[in-house]
C-alpha positions in Angstrom: 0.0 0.0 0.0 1.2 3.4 -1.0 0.1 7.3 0.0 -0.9 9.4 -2.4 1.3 7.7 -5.4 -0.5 6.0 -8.6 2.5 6.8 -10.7 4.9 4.1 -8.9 2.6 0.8 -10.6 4.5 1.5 -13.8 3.3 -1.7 -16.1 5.8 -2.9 -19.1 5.9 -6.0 -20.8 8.0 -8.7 -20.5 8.8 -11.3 -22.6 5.8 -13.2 -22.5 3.8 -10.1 -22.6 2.4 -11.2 -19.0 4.8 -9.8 -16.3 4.7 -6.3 -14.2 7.2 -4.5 -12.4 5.9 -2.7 -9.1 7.8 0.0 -7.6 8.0 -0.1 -3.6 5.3 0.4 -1.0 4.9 2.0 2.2 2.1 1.6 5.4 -1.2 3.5 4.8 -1.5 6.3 7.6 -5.0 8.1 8.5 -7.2 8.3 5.8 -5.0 8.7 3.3 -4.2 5.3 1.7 -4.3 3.4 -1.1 -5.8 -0.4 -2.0 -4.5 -2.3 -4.9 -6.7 -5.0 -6.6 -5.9 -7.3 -9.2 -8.9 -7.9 -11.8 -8.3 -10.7 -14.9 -10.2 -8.5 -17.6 -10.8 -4.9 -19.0 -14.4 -4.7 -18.0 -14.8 -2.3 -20.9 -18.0 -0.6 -19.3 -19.1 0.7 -16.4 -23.1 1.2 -16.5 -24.8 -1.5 -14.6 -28.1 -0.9 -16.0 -26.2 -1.6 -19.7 -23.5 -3.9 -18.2 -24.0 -6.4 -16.0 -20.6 -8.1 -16.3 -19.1 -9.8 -13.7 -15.6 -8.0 -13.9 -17.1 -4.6 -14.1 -19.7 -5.6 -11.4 -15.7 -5.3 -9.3 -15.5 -1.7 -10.1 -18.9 -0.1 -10.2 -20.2 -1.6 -7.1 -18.4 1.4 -5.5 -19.7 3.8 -8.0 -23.2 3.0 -8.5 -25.2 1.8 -6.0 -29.4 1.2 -5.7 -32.8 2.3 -3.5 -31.5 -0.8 -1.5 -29.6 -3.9 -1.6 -29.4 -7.4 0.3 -26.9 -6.7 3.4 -23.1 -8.6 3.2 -23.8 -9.9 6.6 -27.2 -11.1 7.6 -28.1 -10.8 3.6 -31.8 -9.1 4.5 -32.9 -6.0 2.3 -31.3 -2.3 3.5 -32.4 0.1 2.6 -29.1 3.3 0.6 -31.0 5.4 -0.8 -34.2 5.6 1.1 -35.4 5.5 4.3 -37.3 2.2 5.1 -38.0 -0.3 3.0 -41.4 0.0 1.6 -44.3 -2.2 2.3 -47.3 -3.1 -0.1 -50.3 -1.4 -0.9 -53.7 -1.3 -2.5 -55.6 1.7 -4.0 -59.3 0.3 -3.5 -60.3 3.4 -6.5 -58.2 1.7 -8.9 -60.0 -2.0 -8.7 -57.3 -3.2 -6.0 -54.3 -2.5 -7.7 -51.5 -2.8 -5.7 -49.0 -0.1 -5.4 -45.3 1.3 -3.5 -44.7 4.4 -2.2 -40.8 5.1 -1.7 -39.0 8.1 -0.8 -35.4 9.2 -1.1 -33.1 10.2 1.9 -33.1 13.9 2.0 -29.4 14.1 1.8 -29.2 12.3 -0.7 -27.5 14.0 -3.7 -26.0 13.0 -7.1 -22.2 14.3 -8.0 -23.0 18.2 -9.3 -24.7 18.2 -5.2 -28.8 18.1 -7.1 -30.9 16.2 -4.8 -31.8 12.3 -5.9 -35.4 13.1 -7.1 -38.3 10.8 -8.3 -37.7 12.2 -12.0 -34.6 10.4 -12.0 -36.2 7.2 -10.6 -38.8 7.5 -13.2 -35.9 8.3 -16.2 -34.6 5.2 -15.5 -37.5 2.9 -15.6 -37.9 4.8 -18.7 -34.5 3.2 -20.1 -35.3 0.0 -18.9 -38.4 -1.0 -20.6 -37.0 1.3 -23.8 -36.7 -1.4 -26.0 -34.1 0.0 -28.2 -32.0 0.1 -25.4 -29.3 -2.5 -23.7 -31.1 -3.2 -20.7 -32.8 -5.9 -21.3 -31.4 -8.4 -18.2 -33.8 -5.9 -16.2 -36.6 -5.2 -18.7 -38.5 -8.4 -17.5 -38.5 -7.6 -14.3 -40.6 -4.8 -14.7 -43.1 -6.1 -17.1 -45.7 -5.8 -14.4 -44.5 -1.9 -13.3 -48.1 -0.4 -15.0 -47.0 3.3 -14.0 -44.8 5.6 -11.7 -45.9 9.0 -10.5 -43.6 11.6 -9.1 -45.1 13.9 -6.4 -44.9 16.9 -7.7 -45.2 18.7 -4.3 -42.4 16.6 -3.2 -40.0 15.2 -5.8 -38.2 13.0 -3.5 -41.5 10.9 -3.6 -43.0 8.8 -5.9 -45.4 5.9 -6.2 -45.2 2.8 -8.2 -48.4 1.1 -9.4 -48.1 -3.0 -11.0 -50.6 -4.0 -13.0 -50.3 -7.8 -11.6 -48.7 -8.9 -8.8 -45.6 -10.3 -9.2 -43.0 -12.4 -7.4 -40.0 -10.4 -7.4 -41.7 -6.9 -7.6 -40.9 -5.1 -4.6 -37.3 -6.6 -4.9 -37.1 -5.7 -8.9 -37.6 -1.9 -8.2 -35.9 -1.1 -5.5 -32.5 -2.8 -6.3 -31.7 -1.6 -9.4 -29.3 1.2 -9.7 -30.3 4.7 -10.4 -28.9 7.1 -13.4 -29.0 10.9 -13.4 -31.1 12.4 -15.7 -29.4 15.6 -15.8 -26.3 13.8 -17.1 -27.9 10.6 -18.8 -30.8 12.5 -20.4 -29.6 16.6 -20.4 -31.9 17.4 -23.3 -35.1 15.6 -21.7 -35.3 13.2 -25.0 -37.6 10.2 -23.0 -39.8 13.1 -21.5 -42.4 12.9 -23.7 -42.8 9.2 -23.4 -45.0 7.3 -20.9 -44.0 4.0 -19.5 -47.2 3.1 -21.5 -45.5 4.6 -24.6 -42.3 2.7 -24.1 -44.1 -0.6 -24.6 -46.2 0.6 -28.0 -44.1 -0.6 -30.9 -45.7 2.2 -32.9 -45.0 5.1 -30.7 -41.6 4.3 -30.0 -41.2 3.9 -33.7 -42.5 7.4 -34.4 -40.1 8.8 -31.6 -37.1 7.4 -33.2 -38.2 8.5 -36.6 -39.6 12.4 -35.3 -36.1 13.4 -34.3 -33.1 12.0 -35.7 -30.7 13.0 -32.3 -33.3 10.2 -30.4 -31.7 7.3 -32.5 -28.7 8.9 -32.0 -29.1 9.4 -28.0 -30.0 5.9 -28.1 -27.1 4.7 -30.0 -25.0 7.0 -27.3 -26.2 5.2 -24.6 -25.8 1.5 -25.6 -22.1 2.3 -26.4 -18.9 3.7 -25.0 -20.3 7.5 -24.5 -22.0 6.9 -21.0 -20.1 3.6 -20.3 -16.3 4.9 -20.6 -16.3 8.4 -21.1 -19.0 10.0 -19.3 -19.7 8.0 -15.8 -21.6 9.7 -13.0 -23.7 8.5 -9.6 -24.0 8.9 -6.5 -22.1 5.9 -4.4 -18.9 6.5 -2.4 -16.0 6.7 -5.5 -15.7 8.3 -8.9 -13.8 7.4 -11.6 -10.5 9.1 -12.1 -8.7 7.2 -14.1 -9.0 4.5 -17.0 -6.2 2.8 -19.1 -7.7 -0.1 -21.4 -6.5 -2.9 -20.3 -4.0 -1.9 -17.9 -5.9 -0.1 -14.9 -8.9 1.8 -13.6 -8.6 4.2 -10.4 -11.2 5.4 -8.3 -11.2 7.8 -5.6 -13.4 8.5 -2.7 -15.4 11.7 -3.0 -14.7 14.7 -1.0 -17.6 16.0 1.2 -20.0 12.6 0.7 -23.1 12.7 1.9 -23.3 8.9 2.6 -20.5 9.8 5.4 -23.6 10.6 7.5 -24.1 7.0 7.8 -21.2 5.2 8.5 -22.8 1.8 9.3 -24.5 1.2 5.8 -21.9 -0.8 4.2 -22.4 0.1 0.9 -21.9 3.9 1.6 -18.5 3.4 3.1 -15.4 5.0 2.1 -12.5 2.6 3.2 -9.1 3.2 1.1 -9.1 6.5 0.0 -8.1 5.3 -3.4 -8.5 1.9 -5.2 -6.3 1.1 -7.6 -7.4 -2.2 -10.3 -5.0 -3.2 -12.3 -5.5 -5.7 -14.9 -3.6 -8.9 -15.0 -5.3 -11.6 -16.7 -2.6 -14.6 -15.9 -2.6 -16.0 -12.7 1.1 -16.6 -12.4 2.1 -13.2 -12.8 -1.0 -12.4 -10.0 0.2 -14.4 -7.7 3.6 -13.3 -7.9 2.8 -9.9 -7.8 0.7 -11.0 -4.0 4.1 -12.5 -3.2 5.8 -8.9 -4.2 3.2 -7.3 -2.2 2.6 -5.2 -5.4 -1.7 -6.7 -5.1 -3.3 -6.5 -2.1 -6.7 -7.9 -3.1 -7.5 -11.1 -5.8 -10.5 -13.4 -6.5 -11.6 -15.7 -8.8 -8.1 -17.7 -8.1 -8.2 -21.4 -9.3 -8.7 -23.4 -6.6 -5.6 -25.6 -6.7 -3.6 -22.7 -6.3 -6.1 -21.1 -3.8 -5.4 -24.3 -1.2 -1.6 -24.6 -2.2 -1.2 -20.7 -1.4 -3.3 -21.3 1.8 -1.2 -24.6 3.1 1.9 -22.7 2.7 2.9 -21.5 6.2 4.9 -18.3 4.7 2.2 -17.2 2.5 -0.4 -17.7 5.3 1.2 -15.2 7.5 0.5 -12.1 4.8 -2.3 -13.2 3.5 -5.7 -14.0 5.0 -8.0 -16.5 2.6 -11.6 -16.6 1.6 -13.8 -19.0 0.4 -17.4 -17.8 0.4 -19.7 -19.7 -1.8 -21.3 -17.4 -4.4 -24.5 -17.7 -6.0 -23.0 -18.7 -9.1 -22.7 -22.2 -11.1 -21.4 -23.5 -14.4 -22.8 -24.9 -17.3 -22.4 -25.7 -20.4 -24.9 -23.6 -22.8 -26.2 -26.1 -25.3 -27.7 -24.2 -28.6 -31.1 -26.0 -28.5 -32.1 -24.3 -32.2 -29.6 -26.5 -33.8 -30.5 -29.3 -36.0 -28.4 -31.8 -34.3 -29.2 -30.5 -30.8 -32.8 -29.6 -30.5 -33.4 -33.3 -29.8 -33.1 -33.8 -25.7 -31.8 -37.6 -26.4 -28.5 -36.0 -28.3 -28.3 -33.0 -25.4 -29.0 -35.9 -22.3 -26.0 -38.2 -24.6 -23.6 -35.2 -24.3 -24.5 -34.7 -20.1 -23.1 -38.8 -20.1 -20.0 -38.1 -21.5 -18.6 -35.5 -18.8 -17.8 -36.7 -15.6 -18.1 -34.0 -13.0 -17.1 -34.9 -9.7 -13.2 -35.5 -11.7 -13.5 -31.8 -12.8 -14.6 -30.7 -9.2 -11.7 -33.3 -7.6 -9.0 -32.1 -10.8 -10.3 -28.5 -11.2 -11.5 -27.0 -8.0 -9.9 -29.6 -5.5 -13.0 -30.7 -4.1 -14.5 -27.1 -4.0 -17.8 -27.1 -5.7 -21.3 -28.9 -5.1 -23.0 -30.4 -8.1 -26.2 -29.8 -9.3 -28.7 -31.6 -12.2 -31.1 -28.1 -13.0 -30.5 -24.4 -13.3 -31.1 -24.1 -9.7 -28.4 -22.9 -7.0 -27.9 -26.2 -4.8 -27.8 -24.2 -1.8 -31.6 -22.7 -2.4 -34.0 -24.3 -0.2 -36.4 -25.4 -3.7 -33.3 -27.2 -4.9 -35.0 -30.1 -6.0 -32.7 -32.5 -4.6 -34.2 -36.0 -5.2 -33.8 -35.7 -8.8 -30.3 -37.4 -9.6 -27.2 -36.3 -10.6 -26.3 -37.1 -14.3 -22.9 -39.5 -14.4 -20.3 -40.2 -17.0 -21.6 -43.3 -18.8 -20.6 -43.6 -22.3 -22.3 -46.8 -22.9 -25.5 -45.1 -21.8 -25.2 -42.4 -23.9 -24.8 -44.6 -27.4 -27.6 -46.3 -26.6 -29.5 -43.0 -26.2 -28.0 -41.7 -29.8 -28.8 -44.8 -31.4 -32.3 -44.7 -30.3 -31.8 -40.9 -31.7 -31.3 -42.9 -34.9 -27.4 -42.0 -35.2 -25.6 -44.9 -36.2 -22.6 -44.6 -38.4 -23.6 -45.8 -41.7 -19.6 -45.4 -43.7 -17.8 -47.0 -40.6 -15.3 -43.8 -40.2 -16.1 -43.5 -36.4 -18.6 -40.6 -36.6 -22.2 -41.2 -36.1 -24.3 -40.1 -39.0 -28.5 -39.8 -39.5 -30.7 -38.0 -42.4 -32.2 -34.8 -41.0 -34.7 -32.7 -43.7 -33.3 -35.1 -46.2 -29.4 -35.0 -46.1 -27.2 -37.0 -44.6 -25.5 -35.3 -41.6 -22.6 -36.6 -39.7 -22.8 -36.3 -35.6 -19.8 -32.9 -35.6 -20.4 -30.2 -32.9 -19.1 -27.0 -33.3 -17.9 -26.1 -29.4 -16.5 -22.6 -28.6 -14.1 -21.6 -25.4 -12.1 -18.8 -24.2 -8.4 -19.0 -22.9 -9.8 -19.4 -19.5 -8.6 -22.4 -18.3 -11.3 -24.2 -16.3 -13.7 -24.0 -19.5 -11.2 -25.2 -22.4 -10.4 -27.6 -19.9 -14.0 -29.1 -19.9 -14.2 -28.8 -23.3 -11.4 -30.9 -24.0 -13.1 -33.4 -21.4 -16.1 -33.7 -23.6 -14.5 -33.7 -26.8 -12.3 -36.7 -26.0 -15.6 -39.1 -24.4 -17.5 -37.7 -27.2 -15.4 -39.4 -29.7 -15.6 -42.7 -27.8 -19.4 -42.4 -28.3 -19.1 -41.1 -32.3 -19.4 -37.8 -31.7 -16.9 -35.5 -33.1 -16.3 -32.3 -31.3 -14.8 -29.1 -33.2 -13.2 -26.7 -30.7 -12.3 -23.2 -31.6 -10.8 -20.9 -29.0 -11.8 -16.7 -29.2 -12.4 -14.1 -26.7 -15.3 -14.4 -24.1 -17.0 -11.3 -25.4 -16.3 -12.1 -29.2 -18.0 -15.4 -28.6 -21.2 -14.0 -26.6 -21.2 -11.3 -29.4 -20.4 -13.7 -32.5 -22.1 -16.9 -31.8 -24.2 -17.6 -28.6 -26.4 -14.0 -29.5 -26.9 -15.3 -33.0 -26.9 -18.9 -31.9 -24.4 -19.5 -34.4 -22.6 -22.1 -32.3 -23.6 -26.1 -30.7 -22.1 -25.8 -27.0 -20.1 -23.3 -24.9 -19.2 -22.8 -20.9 -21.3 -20.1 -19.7 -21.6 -19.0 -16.2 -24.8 -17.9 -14.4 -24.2 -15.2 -11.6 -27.1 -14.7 -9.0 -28.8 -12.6 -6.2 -29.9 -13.3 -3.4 -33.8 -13.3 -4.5 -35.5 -16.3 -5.0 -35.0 -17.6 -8.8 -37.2 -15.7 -11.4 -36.8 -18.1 -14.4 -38.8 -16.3 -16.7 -35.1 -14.0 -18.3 -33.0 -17.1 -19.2 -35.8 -19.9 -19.5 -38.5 -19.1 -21.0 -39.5 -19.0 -24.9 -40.1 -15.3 -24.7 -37.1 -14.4 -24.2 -35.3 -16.7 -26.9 -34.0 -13.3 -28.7 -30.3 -12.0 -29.1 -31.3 -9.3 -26.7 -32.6 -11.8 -24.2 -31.3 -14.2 -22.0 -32.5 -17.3 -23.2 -29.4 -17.7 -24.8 -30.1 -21.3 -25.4 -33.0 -21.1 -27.5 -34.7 -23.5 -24.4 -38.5 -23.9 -25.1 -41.2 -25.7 -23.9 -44.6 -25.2 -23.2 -45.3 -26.5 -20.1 -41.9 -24.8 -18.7 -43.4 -21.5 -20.0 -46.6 -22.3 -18.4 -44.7 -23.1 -14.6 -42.5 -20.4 -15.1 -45.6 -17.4 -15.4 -47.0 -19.3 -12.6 -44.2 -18.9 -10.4 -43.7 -14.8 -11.3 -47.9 -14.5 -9.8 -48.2 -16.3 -7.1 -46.9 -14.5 -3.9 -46.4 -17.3 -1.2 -43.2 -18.8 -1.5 -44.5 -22.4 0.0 -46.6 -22.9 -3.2 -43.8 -20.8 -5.2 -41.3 -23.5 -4.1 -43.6 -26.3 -5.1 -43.8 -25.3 -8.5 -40.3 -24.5 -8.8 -39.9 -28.4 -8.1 -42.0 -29.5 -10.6 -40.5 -26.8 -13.4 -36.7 -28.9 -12.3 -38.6 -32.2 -13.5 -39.9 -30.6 -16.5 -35.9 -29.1 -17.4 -34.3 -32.3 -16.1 -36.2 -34.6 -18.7 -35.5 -31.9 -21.2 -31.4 -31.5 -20.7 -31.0 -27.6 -22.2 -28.3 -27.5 -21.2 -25.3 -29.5 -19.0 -25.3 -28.7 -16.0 -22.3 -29.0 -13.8 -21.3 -27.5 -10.5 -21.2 -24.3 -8.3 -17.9 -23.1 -7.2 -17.1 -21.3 -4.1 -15.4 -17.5 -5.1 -11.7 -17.8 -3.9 -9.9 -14.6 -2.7 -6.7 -13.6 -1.3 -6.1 -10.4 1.2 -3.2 -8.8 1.8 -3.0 -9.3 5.7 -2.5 -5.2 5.8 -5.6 -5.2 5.7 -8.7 -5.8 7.4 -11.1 -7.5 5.3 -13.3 -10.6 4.4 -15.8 -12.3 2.2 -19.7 -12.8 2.0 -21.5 -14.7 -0.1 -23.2 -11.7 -2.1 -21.7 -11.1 -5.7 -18.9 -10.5 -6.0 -17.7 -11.7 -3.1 -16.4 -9.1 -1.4 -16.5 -5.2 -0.6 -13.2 -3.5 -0.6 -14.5 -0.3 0.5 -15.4 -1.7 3.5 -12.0 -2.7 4.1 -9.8 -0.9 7.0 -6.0 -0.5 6.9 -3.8 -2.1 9.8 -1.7 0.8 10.5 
């Protein structure tokens, strides 16, 4: 840790185009110090209503921050920006609908000092249910949000009315983070558009069309503009200081208002100055830990996590975490494609992995499997369905009864589909990321022993999402879903109406009675008969096989022992603006 001094991390490249050179350190004093955090990735934005990636979910966590969020510690709704959490009401005049009234803290204030007003809560509901624009991970959440009015005798007030009750609602719009309108929206260009509006095809059509700058403000806001250059809110830090691909700074604001509540964690101002620096390869993280260039890193594999932990030297500076996340892996299985819509070819590929070797290999017995897209851990885990193992007998039998057989004896299984004669080749994708290609080279070496010949091509994360999972131009790709604390809403990646580039159902999963089970469980408000239908929805996704299923891992991070800090099991595992210095 360093006072006052950025320019000392001086990056250069080495041979291998991996390695850093740090300059010295000295012990934080006061106030006045400095934390330095390794991240593997440029997270290339920073706007979590366009962004939700989990790298830059590191960053603006201390730069953007929501009405209210679920606590680090006892993981229970708190209220940041408002008072109380609100409860739930009905308006009797308007046939029982069912409504919120909120409130902002009346110190609460955005950058330029302007009080946090109901106009900007309103502006960005507005963006969200835009269609145009890149928010769609929280535009079904707020398919029931029927209006919002602003009191106009108090703008720190507003009311939100749903049209339908809704599982998630109070959660969904009171834990999404808030944008400035003044800086998001200076020329009032969604002013003229009603909620209402926003979800007419037509009138939004005859928006963009009236005024050419509106396709253009829209354009501004899905890109770089307000995601890079122009980044403003009202948590703890601002952004002073971005290098692609080398580092990002943030520094905590002078004269805060959340100082007046220095027990919310999320309004805290720990180091005075956090410093990311990007280092994608772990070897050069790790020794930069060892240098004591990197005080704080996560998402270490967890071989090396358990190695760095055992060693009695290391474990004197460092202190180690291990929460587990709401997170688990799988293996996105394009369900549109010809070979793959059929669940006997998608269960096949599930028997030719063998999962509790990556867990033992991979995470050194740090991960719990799973059969569904459902977090083991959450109480409607449907746990007596069974776990899928690798059996590559099982899994001929299942193509062959697929009618695959291989027809020219060359060791690939072939079958007529629409008329032609198609040979059993799966086009798989990966990034460099170890643990993925890794599992990919798994499944392409069983698959062979079944007939099934797996093509592997290795790009970039975001070039693949971009590429080939949004245009479901690929057959099977590791994927990662991240999660809240809320119960599951399955509707974004499950259901068929969301099987849209924009969307999440990046799998192209459908099925009717899935879609029926999952707009039951968004409507009904008790959880006990929520849970029971969630049960039944696993059985229904478990016979289908969308996708392969495999494990969730526990988050892995190292402190500097400088430092006092630790993990919790919300995303993304930690909170280094909560953390103190050990002068």
């Amino acid at each position: 840790m360093k006072k006052n001094n950025r320019s000392w991390f001086l990056f250069i490249i080495l041979a291998l185009g991996l390695g850093l050179i740090f300059g010295c350190k000295s012990e934080p004093s006061g106030s006045d110090f400095e934390i330095n955090i390794r991240i593997k990735e440029d997270p290339a934005r920073l706007n979590p209503l366009f962004h939700l990636g989990v790298t830059a979910r590191l960053v603006h966590q201390y730069i953007f921050v929501p009405l209210a969020d679920y606590h680090p510690d006892h993981y229970e709704l708190t209220p940041i920006l408002i008072d109380r959490i609100p409860e739930k009401q009905i308006d009797e005049s308007a046939n029982g609908q069912s409504f919120y009234d909120i409130r902002f803290k009346e110190d609460a204030v955005w950058e330029d000092g302007s009080h946090i007003s109901g106009e900007d809560y309103l502006f960005t509901v507005k963006l969200i249910v835009h269609p145009d624009m890149g928010t769609g991970a929280y535009r079904g959440y707020f398919d029931f949000v029927d209006d919002i009015v602003v009191d106009t005798a108090d703008l720190k007030a507003f009311r939100v009315y749903f049209s339908n009750d809704y599982m998630l609602g109070l959660e969904s719009i009171i834990t999404i983070p808030i944008l400035p309108k003044y800086v998001y929206d200076p020329d009032g260009r969604l002013d003229d558009l009603s909620i209402k509006d926003l979800r007419n095809k037509k009138k939004v059509e005859e928006w963009t069309i009236k005024d050419a700058g509106n396709a253009e403000y829209v354009s501004a806001l899905n890109g770089l503009k307000y995601g890079k250059d122009i980044i403003s809110n009202c948590g703890p830090y601002k952004l002073t200081g971005w290098e692609t691909d080398q580092n990002l700074v943030i520094e905590a604001k002078e004269n805060y208002w959340g100082k007046n509540y220095p027990e919310n964690p999320f309004l805290q101002q720990g180091p005075g100055v956090m410093n990311f620096y990007i280092i994608p390869d772990e070897t050069t993280c790790i020794s930069q830990l060892k240098e004591g260039n990197i005080d704080v890193a996560s998402s270490i594999s967890t071989q090396r996590f358990v190695e760095l932990k055992n060693n009695p030297v290391f474990e004197k500076e460092f202190s180690f975490h291990s929460p587990a996340l709401m997170r688990f892996y799988f293996l996105g299985i394009n369900n549109r494609h010809p070979i793959l819509s059929d669940p006997k070819v998608r269960r096949a590929l599930a028997m030719l992995l063998d999962v509790d070797q990556i867990i033992k290999n991979m995470e050194d017995g740090l991960g719990q499997r799973l059969s569904v897209p459902i977090h083991p851990a959450r109480s409607y885990y449907h746990k007596d369905l069974p776990l899928i193992h690798l059996d590559t007998e099982g899994a001929s039998r299942l193509l062959h009864e697929a009618g695959w057989v291989d027809t020219d004896q060359n060791g690939i299984l072939d079958k007529v589909i629409q008329g032609k004669k198609t040979e059993l080749i799966i086009e798989g994708f990966t990034s460099q990321q170890e643990l993925g290609r890794n599992i990919m080279l798994m499944l392409q070496e069983n698959a062979r022993n079944a007939g099934i010949r797996v093509d592997i091509t290795t790009k970039d994360f975001s070039v693949i999402m971009r590429d080939h999972v949004r245009t479901r131009d690929y057959g099977i790709t590791p994927l990662v879903i991240n999660q809240d604390l809320n119960d599951d809403d399955p509707y974004q990646r499950w259901h068929s109406d969301n099987d849209d580039p924009s969307k999440g159902n990046t799998v192209s999963y459908r099925n009717p009675e899935a879609d029926r089970l999952i707009m039951k469980i968004r409507s009904v408000p008790g959880r006990d008969q929520r849970h029971e239908l969630y049960k039944r929805l696993q059985e229904v996704m478990f016979e289908d096989t969308p996708s392969i299923f495999l494990y969730a891992p526990v988050e892995t991070i190292i402190i500097s022992s400088h430092w006092k800090g630790g993990g919790t099991v919300k995303r993304p595992g930690y909170m280094a603006n909560t953390f103190k210095p050990k002068i």
